[in-house]
C-alpha positions as CSV (number, residue, x, y, z in Angstrom):
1,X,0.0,0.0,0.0
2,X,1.7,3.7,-1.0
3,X,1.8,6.9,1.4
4,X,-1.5,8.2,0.0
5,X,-3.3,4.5,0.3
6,X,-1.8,4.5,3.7
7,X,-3.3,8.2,4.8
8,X,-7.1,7.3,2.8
9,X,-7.4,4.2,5.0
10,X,-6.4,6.0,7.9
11,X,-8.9,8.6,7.4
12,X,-11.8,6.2,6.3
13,X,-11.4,4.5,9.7
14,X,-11.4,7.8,11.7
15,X,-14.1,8.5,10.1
16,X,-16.3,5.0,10.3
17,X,-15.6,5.5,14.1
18,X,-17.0,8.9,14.4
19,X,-20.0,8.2,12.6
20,X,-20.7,5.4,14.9
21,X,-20.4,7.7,17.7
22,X,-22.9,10.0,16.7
23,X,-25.2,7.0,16.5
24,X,-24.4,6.1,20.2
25,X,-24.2,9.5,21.9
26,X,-26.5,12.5,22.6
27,X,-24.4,15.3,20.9
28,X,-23.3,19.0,21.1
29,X,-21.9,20.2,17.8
30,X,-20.2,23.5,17.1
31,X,-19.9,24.6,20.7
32,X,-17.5,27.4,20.2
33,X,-14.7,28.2,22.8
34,X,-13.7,31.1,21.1
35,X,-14.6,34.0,18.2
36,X,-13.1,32.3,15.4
37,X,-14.6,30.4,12.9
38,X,-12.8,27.1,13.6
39,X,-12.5,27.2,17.2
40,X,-15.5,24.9,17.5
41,X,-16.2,21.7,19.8
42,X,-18.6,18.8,19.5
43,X,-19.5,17.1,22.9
44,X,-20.5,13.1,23.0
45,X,-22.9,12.9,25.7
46,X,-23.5,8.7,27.5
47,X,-27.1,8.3,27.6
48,X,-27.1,9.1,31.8
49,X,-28.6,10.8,34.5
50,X,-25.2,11.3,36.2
51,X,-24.1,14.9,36.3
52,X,-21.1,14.1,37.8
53,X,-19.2,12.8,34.7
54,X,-15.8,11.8,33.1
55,X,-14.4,14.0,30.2
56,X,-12.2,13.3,27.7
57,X,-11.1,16.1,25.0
58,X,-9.9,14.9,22.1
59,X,-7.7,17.4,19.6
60,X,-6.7,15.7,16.1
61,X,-3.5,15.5,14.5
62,X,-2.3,15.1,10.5
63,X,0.8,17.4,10.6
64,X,-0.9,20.5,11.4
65,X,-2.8,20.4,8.4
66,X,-5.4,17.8,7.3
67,X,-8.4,16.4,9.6
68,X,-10.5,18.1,11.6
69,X,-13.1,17.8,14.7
70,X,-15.9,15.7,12.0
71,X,-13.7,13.0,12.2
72,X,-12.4,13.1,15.5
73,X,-15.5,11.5,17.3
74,X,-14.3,7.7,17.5
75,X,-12.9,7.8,20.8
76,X,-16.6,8.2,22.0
77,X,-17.6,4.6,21.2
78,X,-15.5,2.4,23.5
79,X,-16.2,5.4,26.6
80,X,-19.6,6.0,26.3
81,X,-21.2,3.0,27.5
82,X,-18.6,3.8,30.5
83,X,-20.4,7.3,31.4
84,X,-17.4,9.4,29.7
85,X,-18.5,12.4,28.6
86,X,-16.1,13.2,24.8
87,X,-15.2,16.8,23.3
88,X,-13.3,16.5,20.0
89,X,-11.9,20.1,19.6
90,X,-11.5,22.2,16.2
91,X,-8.7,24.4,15.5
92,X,-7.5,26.2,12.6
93,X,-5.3,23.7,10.6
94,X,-3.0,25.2,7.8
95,X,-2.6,27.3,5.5
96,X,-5.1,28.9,7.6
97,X,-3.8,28.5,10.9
98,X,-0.6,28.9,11.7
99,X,1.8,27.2,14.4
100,X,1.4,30.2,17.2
101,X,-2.4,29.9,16.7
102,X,-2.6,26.4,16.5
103,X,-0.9,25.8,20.1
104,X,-3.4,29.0,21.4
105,X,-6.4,27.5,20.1
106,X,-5.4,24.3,21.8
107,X,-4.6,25.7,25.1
108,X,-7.6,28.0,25.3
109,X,-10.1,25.0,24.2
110,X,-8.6,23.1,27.6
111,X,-9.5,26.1,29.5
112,X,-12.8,26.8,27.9
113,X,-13.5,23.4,29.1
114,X,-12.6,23.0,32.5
115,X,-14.3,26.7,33.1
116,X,-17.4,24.9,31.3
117,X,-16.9,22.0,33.7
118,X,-15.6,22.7,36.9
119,X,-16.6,20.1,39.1
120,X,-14.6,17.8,37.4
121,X,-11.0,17.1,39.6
122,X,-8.4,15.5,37.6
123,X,-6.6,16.7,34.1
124,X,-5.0,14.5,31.5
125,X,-3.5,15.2,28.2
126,X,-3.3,12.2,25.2
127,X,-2.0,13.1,21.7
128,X,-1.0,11.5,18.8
129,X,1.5,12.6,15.9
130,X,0.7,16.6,15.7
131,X,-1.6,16.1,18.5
132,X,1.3,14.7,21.0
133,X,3.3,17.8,19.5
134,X,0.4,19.9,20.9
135,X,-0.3,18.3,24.1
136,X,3.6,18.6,25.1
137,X,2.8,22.6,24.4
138,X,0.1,22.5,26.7
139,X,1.7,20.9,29.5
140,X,4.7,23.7,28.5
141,X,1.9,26.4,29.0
142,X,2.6,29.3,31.3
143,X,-0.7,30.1,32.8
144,X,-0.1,33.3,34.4
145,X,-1.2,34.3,30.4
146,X,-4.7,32.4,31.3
147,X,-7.7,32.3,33.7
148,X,-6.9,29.9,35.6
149,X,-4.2,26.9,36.0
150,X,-5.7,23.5,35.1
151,X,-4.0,20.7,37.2
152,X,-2.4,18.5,34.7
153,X,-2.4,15.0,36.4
154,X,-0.8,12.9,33.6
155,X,-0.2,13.0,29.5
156,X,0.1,10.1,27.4
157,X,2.3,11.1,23.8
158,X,2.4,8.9,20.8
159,X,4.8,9.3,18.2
160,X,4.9,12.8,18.1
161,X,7.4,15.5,17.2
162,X,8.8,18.0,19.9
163,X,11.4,19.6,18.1
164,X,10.2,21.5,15.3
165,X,13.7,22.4,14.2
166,X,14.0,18.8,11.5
167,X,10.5,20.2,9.6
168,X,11.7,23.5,8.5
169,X,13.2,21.9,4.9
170,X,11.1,19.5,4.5
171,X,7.5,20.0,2.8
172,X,5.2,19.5,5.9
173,X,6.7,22.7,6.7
174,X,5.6,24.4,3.0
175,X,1.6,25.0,4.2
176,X,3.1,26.4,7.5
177,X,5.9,29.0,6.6
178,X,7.5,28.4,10.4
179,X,10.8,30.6,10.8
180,X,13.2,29.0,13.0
181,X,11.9,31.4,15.7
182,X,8.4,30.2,15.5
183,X,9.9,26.6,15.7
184,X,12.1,27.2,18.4
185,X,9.7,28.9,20.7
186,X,6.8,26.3,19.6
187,X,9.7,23.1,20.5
188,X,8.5,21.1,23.4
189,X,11.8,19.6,23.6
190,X,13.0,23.5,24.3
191,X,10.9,23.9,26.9
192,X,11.0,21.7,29.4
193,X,12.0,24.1,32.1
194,X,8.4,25.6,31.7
195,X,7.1,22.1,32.1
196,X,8.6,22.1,35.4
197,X,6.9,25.0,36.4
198,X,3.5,24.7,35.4
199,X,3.1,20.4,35.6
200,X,5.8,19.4,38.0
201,X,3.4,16.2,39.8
202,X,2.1,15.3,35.8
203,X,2.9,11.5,34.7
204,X,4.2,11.4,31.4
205,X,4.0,8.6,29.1
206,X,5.9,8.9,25.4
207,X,5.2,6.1,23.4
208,X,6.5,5.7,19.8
209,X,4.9,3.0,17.4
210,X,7.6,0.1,16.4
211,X,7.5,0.6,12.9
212,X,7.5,4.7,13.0
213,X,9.6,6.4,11.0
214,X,13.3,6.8,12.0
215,X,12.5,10.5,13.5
216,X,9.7,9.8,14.8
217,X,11.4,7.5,17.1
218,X,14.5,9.4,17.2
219,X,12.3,12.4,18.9
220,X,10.4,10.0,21.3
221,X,13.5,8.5,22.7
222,X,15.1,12.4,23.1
223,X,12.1,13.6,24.7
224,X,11.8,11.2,27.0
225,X,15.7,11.2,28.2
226,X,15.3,15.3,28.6
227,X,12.5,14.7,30.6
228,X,14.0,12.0,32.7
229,X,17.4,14.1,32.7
230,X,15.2,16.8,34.1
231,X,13.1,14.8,37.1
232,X,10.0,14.6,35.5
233,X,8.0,11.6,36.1
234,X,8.1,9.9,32.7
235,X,7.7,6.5,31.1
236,X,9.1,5.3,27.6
237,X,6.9,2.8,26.0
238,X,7.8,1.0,22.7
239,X,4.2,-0.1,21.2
240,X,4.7,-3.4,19.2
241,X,3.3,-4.3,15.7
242,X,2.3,-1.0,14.5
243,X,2.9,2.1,12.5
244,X,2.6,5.4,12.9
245,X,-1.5,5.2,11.8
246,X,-2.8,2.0,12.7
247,X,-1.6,3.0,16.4
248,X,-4.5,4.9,16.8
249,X,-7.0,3.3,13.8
250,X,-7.1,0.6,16.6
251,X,-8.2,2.5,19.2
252,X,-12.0,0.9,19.6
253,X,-10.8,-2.3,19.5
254,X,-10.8,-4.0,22.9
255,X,-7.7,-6.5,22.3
256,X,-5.9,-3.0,20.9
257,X,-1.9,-4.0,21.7
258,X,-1.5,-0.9,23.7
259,X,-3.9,-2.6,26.3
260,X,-0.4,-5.4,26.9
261,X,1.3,-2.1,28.7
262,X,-0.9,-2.1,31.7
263,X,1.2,-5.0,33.1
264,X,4.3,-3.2,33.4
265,X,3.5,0.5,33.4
266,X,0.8,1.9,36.3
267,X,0.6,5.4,34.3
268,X,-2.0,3.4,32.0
269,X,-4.2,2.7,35.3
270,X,-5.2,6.6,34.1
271,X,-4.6,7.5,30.9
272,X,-5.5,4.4,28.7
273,X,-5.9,4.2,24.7
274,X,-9.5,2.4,23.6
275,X,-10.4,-0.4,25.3
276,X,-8.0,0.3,28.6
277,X,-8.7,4.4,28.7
278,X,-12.3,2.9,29.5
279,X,-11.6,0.7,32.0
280,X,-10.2,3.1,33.8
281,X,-12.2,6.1,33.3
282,X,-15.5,3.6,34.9
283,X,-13.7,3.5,37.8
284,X,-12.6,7.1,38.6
285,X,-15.5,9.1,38.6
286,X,-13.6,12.5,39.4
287,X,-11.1,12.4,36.6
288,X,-10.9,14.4,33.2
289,X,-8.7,13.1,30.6
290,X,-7.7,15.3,27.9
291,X,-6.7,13.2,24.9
292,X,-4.8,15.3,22.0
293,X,-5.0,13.1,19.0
């Protein structure tokens, strides 16, 4: 199968598992968290009388620049039958958006949420790809700039890209025009001594698929020895049999291969892909996890 076989099936599946979610859920489409036209959420609501619910927020991926929140619904189908409440978050992708806005829009859709929902206790951060290159920035986030300080309690990362330095020559950087400044201050990798500050107690998992692409795995393994290097409470996590896509086109299914890490790693007891993530979020009833896909 070629790259753009590869990135149609990947797509196909996202979107399969999203139209299966609106079947399941009540749903809230277009909530906007800001004045722009693609800052936009849609909330998957379980069929409950329970006010007192899990969240997760899911932000997609696609290298800053394809996919959106209409097909970023599938993690709703293994969690609503759990009670888990699901917010797949727009943002401006480019050429539209650019990489300052993009990690804005991301940070200000967490805090729209949490102001929206402030009874809920606990904060976690998932992302995949672009998404675990924006969920890094958020946990890098200096919230003095914000409302409020969300307690980040753990992030799980998959195969994503923290410094933004490799993309300037290469053509995922042509539809974003980053500068080296703009990748330098948008590096995760760069700024770890913000992490520090604003996430000191957060768990961190990194996990790179086995078959990912030399950089790919090349950043993961960096980013999780300057966290280490740096005290952080961090896991490494090499996910067998898969590729950078079909690490997440798995997701809904309940023998998913990222379920085999629970055995030897306790950060899944809370943030848990498919099958796992709703095993867990049954059980802890005051938790929000934030998944960045």
């Amino acid at each position: 199968m070629n790259a753009d076989a590869v990135i149609q099936a990947h797509v196909k599946a996202l979107k399969a598992g999203t139209e299966r979610a609106r079947a399941l859920a009540q749903t809230l489409l277009n909530v906007p968290y800001g004045e722009g036209d693609g800052e936009k959420l849609d909330v998957y609501i379980p069929k409950t009388n329970c006010l007192d619910l899990n969240l997760v927020i899911y932000i997609h991926g696609g290298y800053w620049q394809f996919l959106s929140k209409e097909e970023s619904g599938f993690l709703a189908v293994p969690l609503l039958d759990k009670g888990v409440v699901v917010v797949a978050v727009g943002y401006d992708i480019a050429p539209k958006g650019h990489m300052d806005l993009m990690v804005s829009q991301v940070r200000r859709s967490v805090v729209s949420v949490v102001q929206q929902y402030s009874h809920i206790r606990g904060l976690y951060l998932c992302g995949h790809s672009a998404g675990a290159h924006l969920a890094a920035m958020v946990l890098s986030t200096d919230w003095s700039q914000y409302s409020l300080n969300p307690q980040i309690k753990g992030a799980f990362l998959v195969s994503g890209i923290y410094d933004l330095l490799p993309i300037l020559p290469t053509y995922i950087n042509e539809p974003l025009k980053m500068t080296e400044e703009v990748a330098v201050r948008n590096s995760p990798s760069r700024l770890v001594p913000q992490l520090q500050q604003s996430s000191p107690g957060c768990q961190i998992l990194v996990a790179v698929a086995e078959n990912d692409s030399p950089e790919f795995r090349k950043q993961s393994e960096e980013y999780y020895a300057t966290l280490s290097a740096a005290g952080l409470k961090v896991t490494l996590e090499d996910v067998p049999d898969t590729d950078h896509f079909s690490v997440v086109d798995q997701m809904v299914d309940p023998e998913y291969c990222l379920t085999k890490v629970q055995k030897k790693n306790h950060i899944l007891k809370m943030i848990i892909f498919s099958y796992l993530l709703s095993k867990y979020v049954c059980n802890c009833s005051t938790n929000v996890l934030v998944c960045l896909i």
